[in-house]
DSSP file (Angstrom, degrees, kcal/mol; ACC not computed):
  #  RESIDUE AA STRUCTURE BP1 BP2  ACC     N-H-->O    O-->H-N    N-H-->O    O-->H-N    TCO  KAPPA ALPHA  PHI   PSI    X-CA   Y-CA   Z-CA
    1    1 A X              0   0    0      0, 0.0     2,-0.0     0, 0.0    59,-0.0   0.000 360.0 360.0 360.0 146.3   -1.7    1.0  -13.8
    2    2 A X     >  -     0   0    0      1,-0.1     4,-3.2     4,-0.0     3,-0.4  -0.162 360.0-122.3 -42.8 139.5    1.9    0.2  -14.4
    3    3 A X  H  > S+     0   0    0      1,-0.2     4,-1.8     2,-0.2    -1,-0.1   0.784 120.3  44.8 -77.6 -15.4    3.8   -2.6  -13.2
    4    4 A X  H  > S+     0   0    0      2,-0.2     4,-0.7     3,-0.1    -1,-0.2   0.639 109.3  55.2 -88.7  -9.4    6.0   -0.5  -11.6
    5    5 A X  H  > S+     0   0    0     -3,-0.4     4,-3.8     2,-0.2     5,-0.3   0.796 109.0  57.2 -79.1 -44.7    3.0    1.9  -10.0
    6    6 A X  H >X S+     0   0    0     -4,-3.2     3,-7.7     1,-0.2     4,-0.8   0.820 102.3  48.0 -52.1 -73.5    1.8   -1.3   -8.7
    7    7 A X  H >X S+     0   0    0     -4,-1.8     4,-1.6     1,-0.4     3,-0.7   0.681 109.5  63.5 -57.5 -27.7    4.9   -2.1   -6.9
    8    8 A X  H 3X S+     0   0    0     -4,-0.7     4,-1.8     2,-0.2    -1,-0.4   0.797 104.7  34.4 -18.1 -54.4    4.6    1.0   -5.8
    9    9 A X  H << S+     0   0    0     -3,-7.7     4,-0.5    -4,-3.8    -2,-0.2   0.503 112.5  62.7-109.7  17.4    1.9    0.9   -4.0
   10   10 A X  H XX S+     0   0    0     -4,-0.8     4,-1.3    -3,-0.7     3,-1.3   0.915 108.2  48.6 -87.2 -55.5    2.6   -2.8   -2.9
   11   11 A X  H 3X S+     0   0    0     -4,-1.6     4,-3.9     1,-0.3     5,-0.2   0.874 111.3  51.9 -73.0 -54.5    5.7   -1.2   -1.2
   12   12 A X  H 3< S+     0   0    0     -4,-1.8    -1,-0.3     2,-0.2    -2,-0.2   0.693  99.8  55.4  36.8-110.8    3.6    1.3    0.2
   13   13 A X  H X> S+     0   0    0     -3,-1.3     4,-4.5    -4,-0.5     3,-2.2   0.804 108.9  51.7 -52.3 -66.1    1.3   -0.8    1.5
   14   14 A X  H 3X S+     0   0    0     -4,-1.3     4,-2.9     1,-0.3     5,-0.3   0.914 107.3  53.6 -50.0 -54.8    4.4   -2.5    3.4
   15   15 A X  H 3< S+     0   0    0     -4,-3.9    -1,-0.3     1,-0.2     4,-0.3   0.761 110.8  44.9 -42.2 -40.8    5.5    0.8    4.6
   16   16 A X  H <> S+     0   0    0     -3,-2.2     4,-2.5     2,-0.2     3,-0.3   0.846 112.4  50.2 -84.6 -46.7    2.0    1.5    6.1
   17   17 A X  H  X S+     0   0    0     -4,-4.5     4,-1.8     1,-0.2    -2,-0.2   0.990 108.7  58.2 -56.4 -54.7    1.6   -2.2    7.8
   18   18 A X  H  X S+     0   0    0     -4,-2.9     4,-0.6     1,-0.2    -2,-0.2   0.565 105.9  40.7 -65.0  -3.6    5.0   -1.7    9.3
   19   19 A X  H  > S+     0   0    0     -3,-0.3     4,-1.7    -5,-0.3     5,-0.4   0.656 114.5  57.6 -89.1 -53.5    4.3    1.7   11.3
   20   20 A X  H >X S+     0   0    0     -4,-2.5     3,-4.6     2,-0.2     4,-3.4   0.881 104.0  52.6 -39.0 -76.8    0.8   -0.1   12.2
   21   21 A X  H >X S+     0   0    0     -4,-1.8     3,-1.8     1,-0.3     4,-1.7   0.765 119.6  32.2  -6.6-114.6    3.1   -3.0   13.6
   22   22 A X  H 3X S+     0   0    0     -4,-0.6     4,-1.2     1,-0.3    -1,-0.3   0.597 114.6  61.3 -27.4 -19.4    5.2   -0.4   15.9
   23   23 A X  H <X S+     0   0    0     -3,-4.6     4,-0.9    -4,-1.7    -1,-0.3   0.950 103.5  46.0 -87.2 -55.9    2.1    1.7   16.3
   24   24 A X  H X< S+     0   0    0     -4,-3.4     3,-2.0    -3,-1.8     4,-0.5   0.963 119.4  51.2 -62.7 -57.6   -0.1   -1.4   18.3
   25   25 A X  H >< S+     0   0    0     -4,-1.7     3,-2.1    -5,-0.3    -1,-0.3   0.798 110.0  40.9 -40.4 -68.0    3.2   -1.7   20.3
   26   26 A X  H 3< S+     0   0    0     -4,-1.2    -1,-0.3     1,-0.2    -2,-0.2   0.466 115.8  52.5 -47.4 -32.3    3.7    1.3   21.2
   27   27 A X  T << S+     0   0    0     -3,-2.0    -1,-0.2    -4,-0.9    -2,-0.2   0.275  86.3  77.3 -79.3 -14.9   -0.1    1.8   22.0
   28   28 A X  S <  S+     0   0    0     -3,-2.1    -1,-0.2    -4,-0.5    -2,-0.2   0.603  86.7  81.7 -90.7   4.7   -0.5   -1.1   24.2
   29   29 A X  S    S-     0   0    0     -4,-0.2     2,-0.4    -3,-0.1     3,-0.1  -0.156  90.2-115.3 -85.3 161.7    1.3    1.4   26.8
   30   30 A X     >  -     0   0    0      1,-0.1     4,-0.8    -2,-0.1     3,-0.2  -0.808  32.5-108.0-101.0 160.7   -0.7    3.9   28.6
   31   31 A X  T >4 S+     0   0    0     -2,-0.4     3,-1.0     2,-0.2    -1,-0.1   0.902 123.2  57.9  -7.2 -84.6    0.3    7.4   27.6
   32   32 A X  T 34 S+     0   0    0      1,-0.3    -1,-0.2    -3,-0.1    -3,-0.0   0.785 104.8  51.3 -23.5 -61.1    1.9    7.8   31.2
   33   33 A X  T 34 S+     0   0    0     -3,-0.2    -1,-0.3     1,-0.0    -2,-0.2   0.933  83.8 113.8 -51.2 -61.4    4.2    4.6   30.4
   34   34 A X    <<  -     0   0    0     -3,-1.0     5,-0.1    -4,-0.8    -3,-0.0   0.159  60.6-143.7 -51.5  98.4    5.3    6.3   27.0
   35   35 A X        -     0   0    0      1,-0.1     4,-0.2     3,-0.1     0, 0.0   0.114  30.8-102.9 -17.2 170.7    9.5    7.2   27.0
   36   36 A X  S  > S+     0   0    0      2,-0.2     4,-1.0     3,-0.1    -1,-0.1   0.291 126.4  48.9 -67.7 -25.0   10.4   10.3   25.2
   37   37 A X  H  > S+     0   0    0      2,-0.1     4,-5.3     3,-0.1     5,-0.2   0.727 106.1  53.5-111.5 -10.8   11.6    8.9   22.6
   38   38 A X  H  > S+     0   0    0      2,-0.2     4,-1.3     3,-0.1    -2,-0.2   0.869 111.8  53.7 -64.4  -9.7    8.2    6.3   22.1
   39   39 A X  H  > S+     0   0    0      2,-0.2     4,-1.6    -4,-0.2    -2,-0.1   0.958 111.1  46.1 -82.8 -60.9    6.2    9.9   22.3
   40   40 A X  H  X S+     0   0    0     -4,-1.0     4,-2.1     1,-0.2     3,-0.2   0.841 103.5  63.3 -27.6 -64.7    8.7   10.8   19.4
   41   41 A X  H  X S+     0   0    0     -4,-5.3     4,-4.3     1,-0.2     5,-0.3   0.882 103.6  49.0 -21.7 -63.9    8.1    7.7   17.6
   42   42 A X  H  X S+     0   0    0     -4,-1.3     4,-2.0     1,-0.2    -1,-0.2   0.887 103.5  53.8 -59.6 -34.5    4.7    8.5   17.1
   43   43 A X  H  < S+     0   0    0     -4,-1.6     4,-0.5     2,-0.2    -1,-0.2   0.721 111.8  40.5 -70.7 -31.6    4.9   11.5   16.0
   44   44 A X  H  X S+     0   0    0     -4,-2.1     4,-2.9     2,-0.1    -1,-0.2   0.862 117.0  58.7 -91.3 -23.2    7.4   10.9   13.0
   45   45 A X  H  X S+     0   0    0     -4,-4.3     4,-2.1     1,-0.2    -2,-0.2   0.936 102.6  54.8 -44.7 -39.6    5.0    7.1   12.4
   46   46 A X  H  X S+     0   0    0     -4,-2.0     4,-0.7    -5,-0.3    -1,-0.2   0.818 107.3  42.0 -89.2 -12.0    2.3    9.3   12.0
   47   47 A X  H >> S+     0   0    0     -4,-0.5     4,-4.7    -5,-0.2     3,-0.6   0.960 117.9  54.1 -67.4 -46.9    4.1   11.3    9.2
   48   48 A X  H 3X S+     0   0    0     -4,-2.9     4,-2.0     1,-0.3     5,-0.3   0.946 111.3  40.9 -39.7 -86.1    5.2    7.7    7.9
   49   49 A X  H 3X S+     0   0    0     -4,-2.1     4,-1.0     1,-0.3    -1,-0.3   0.423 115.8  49.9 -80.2 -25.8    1.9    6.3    7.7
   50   50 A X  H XX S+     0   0    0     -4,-0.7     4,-2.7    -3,-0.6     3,-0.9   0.933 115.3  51.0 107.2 -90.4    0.2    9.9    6.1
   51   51 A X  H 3X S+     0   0    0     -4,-4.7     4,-1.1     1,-0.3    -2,-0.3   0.691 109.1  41.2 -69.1 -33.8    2.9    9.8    3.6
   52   52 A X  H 3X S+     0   0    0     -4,-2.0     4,-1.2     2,-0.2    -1,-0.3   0.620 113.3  52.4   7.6 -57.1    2.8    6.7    2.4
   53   53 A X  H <X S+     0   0    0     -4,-1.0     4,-2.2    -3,-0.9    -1,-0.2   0.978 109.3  52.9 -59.5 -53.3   -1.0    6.5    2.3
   54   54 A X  H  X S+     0   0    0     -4,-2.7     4,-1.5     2,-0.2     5,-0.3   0.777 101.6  60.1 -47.6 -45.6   -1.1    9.9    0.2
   55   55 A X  H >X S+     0   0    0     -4,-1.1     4,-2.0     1,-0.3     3,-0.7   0.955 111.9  38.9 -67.5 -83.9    1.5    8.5   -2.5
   56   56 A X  H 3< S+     0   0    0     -4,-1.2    -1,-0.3     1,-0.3    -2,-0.2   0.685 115.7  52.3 -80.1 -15.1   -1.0    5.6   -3.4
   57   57 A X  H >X>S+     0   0    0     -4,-2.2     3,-6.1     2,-0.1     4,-0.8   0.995 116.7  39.1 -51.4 -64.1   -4.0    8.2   -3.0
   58   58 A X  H XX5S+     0   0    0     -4,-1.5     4,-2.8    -3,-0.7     3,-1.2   0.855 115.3  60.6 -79.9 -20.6   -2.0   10.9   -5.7
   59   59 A X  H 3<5S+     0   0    0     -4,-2.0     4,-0.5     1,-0.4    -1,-0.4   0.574 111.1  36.7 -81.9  -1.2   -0.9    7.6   -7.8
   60   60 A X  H <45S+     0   0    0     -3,-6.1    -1,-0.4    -5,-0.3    -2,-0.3   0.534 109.7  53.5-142.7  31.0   -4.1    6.7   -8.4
   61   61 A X  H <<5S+     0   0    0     -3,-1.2     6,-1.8    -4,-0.8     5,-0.4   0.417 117.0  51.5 -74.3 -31.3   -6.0   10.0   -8.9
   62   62 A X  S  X<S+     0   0    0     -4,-2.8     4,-2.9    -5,-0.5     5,-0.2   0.912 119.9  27.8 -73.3 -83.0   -3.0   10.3  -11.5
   63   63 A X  T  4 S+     0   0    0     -4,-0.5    -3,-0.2     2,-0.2    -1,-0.1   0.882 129.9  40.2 -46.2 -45.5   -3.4    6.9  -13.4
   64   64 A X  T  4 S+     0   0    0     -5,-0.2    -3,-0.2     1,-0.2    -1,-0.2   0.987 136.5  10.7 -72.8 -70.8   -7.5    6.4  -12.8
   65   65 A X  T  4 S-     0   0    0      2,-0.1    -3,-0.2    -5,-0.1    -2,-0.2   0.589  84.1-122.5 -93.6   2.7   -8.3   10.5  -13.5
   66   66 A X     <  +     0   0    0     -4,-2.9    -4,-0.2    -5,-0.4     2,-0.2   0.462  61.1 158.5  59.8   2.6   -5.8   11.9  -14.6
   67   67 A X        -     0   0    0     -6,-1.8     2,-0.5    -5,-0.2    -1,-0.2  -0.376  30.6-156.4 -57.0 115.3   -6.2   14.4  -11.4
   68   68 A X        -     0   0    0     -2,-0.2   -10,-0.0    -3,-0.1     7,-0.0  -0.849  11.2-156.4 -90.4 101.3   -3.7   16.5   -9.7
   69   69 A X        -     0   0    0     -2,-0.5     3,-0.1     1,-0.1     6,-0.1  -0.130  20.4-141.6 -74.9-175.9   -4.3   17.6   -5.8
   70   70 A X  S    S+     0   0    0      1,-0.6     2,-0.3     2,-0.0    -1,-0.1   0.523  79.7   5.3-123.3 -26.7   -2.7   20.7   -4.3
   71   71 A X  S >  S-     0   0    0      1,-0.2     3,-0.8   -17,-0.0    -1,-0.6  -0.980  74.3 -93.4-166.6 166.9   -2.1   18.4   -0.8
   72   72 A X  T >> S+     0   0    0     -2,-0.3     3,-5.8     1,-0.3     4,-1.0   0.826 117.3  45.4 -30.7 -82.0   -2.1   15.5    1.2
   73   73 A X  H 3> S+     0   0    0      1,-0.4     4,-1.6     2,-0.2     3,-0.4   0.726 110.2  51.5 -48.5 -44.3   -5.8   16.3    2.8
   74   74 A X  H <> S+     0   0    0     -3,-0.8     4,-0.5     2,-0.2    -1,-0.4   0.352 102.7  67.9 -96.8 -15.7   -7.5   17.2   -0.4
   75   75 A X  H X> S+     0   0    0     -3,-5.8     3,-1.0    -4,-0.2     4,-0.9   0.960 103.5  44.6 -30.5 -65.9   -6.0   13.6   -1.7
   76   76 A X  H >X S+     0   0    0     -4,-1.0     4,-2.8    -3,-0.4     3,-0.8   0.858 106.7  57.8 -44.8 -57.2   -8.1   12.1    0.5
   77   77 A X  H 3< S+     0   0    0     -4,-1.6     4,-0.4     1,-0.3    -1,-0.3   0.689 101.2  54.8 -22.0 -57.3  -11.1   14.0   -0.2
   78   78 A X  H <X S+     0   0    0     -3,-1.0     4,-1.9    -4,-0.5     5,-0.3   0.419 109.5  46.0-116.4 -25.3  -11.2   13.2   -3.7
   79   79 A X  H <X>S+     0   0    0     -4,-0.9     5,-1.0    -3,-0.8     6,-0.9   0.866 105.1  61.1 -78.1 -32.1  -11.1    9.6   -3.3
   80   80 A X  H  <5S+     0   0    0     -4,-2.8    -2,-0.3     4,-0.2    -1,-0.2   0.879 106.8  40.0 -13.5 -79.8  -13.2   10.3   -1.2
   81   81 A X  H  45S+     0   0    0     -4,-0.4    -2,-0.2     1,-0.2    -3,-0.2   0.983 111.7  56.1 -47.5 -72.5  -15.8   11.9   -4.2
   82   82 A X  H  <5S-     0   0    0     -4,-1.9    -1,-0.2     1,-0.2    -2,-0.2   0.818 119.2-108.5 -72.9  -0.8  -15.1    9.2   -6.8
   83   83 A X  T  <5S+     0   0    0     -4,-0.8    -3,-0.2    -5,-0.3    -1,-0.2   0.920  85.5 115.2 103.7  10.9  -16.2    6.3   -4.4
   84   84 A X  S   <S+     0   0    0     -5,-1.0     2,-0.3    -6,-0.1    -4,-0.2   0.806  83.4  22.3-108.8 -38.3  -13.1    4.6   -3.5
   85   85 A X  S    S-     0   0    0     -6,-0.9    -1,-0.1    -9,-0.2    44,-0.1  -0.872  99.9 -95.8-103.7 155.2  -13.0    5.4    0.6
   86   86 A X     >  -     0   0    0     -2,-0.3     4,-3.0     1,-0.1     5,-0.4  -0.267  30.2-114.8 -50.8 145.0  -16.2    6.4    2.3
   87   87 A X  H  > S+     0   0    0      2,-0.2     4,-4.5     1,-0.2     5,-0.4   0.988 114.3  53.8 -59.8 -57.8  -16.7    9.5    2.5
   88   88 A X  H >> S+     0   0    0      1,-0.3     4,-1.6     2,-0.2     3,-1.5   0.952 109.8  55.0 -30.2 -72.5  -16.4    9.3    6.5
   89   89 A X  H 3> S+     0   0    0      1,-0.4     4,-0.8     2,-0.2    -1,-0.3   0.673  95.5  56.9 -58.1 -28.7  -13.5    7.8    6.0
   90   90 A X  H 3X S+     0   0    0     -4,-3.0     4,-1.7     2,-0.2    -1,-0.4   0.714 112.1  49.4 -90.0 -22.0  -11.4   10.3    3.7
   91   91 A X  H <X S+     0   0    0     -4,-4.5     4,-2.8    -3,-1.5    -2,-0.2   0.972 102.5  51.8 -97.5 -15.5  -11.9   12.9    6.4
   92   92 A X  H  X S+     0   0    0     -4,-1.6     4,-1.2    -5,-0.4    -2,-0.2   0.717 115.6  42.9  -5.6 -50.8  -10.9   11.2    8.9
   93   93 A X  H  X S+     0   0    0     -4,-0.8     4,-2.0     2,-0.2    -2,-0.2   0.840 118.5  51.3 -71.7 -43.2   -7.4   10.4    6.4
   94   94 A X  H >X>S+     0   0    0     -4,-1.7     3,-1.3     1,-0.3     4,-1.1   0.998 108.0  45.5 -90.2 -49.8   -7.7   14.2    5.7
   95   95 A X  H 3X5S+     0   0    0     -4,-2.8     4,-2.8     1,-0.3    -1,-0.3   0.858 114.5  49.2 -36.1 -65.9   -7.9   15.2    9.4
   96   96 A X  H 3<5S+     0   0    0     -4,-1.2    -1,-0.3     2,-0.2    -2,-0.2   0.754 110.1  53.9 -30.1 -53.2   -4.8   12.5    9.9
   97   97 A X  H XX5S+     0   0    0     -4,-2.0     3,-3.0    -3,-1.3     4,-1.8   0.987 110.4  52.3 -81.4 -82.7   -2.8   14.5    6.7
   98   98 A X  H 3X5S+     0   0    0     -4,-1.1     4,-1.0     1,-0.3    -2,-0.2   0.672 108.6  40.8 -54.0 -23.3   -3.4   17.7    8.7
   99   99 A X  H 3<<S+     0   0    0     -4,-2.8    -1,-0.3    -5,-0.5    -2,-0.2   0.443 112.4  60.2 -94.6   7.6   -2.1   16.8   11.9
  100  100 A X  H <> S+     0   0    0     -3,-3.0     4,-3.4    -5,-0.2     5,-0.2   0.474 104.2  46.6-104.2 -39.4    0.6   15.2    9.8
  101  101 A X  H  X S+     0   0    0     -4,-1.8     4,-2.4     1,-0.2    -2,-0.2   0.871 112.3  57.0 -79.6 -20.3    1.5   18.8    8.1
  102  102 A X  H  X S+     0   0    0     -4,-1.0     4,-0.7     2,-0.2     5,-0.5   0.725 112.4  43.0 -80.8 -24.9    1.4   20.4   12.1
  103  103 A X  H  4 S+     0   0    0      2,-0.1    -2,-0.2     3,-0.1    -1,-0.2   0.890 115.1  40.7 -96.5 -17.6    3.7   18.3   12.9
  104  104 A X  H  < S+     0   0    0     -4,-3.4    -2,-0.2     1,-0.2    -3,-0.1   0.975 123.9  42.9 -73.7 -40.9    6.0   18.3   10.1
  105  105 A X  H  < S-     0   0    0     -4,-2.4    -1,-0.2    -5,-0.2    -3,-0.2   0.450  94.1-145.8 -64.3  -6.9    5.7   22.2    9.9
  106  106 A X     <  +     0   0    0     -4,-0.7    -3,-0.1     1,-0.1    -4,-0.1   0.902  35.8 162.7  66.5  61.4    5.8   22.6   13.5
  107  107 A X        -     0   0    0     -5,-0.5     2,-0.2     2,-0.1    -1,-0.1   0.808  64.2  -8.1-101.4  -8.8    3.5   25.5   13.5
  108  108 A X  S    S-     0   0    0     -6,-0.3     2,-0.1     1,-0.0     0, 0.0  -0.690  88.6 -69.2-129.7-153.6    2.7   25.2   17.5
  109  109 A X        -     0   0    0     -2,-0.2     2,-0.4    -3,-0.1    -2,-0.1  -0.475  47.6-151.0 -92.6 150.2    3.4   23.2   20.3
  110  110 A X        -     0   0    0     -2,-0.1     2,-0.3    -7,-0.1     5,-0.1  -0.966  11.2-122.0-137.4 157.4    1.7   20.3   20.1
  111  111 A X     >  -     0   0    0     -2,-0.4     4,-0.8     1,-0.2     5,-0.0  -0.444  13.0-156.2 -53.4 127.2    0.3   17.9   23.2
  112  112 A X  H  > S+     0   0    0     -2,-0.3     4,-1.1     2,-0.2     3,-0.2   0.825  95.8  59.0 -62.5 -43.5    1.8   14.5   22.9
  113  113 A X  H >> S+     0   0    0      1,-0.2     3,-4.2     2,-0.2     4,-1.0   0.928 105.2  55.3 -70.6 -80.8   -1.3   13.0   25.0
  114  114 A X  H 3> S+     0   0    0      1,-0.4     4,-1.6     2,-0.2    -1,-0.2   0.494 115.6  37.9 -72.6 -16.8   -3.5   14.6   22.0
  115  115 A X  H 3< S+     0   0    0     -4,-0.8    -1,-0.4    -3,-0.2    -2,-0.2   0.680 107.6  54.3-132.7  31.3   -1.7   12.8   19.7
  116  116 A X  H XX S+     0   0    0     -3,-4.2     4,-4.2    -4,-1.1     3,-0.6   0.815 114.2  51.6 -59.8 -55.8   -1.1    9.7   21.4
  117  117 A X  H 3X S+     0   0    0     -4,-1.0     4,-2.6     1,-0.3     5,-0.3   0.938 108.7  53.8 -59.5 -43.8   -5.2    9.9   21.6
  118  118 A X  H 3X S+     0   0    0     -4,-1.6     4,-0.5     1,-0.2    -1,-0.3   0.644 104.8  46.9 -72.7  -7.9   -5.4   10.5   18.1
  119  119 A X  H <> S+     0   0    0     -3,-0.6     4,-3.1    -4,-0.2    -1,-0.2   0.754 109.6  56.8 -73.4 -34.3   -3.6    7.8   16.9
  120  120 A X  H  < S+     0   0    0     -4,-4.2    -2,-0.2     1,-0.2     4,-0.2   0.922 113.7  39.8 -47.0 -34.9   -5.5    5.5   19.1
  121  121 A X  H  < S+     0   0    0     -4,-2.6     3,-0.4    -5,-0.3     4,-0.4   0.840 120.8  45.1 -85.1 -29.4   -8.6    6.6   17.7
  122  122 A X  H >X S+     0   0    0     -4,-0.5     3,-1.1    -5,-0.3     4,-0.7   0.788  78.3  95.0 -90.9 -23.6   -7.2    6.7   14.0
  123  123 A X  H >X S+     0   0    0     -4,-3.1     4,-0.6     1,-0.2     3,-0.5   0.633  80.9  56.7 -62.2 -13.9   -5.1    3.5   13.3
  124  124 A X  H 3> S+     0   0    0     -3,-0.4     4,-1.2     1,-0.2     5,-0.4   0.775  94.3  73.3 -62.4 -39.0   -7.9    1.4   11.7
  125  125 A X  H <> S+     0   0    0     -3,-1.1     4,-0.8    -4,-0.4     3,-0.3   0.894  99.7  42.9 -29.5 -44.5   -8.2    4.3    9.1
  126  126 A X  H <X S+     0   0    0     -4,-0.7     4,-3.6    -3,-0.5    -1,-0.2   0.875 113.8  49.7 -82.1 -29.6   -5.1    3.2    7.5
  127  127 A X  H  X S+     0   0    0     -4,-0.6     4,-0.7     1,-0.2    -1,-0.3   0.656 114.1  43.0 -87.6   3.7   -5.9   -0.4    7.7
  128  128 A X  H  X S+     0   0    0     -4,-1.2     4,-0.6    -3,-0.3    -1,-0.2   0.246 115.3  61.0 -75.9 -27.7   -9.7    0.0    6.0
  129  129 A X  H >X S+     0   0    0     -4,-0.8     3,-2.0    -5,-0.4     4,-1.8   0.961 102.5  42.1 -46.6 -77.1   -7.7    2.3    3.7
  130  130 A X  H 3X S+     0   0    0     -4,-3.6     4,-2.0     1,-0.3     5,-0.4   0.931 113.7  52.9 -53.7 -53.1   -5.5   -0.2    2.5
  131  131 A X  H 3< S+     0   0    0     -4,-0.7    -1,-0.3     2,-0.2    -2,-0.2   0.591 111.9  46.6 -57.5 -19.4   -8.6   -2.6    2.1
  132  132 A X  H XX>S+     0   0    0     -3,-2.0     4,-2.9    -4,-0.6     3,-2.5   0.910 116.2  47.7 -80.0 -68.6  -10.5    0.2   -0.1
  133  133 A X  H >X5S+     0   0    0     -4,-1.8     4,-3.1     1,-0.4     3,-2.0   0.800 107.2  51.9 -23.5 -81.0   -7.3    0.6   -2.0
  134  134 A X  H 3X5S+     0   0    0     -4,-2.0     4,-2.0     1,-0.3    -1,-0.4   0.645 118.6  42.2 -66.5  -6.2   -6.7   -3.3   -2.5
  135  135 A X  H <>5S+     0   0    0     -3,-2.5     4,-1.1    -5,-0.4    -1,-0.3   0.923 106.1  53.3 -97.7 -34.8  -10.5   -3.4   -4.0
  136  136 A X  H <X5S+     0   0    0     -4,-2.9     4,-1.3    -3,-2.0     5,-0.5   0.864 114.6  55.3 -72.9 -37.0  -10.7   -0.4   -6.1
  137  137 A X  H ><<S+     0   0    0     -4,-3.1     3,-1.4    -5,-0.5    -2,-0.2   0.978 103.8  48.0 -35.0 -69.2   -7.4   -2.2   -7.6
  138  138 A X  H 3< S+     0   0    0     -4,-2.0    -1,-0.2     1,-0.3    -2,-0.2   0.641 103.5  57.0 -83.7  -3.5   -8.6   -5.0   -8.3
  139  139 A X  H 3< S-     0   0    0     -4,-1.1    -1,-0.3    -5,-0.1    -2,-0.2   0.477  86.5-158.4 -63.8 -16.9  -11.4   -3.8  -10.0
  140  140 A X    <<  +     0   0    0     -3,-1.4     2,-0.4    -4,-1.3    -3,-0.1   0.664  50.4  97.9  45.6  28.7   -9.0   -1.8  -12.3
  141  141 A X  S    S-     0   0    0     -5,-0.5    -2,-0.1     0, 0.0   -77,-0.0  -0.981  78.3 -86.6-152.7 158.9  -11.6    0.8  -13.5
  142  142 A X              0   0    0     -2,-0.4   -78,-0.0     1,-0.2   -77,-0.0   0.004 360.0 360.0 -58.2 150.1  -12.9    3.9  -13.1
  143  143 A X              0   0    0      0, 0.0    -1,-0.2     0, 0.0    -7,-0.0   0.377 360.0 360.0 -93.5 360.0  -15.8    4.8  -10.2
């Protein structure tokens, strides 16, 4: 990888810790507590935190396989296959990437409580993400 795809996916990284940050906040609330616009919050974090992970998935399907995905979930996947997340763990991210594309595409309503609940459930995915990430790195070679 490039020194400039590493700072990439150092920047990232940042991107992804800082939505965590605001996420825990936001989370230490019951549902009930949550303003309109913390409900809001989540909902564009959980795009944040989606895209952000996905760019250092496609950046290093590109440099490592030379691999192109067709989307966000099927990123995941595919580290998923070579060994770099647990398998568990890239659908779990691809689930996350699909509730990331319902909300950016708006294609129904969705419950706020369901995805208040799913972020509760999901935010250690991103950080055990980043920790798969920083290892397959620093190993520098293909699985």
């Amino acid at each position: 990888m490039t020194e400039s795809d590493s700072e990439l996916v150092e920047a990232r990284i940042r991107e992804i810790n800082d939505a965590l940050d605001i996420l825990n906040g936001i989370l230490a609330k019951q549902f009930e507590e949550l303003t309109i616009y913390e409900k809001l919050s989540l909902r564009y974090l959980i795009i944040q935190l989606v895209e952000a992970s996905a760019s250092i998935c496609m950046r290093i399907l590109l440099n490592f396989y030379n691999e192109v995905v067709e989307g966000f979930p099927q990123c995941f996947i595919r580290l998923g296959v070579k060994g770099i997340l647990p398998e568990d763990l890239a659908s779990r991210l691809a689930s996350a990437a699909r509730l990331r594309n319902l909300l950016v595409h708006r294609y129904w309503a969705i419950s706020d409580e369901r995805v208040y609940e799913s972020v509760k459930r999901g935010l250690r995915d991103f950080e055990e993400f980043i920790a798969c990430v920083r290892v397959f790195l620093r190993r520098g070679v293909k699985s």
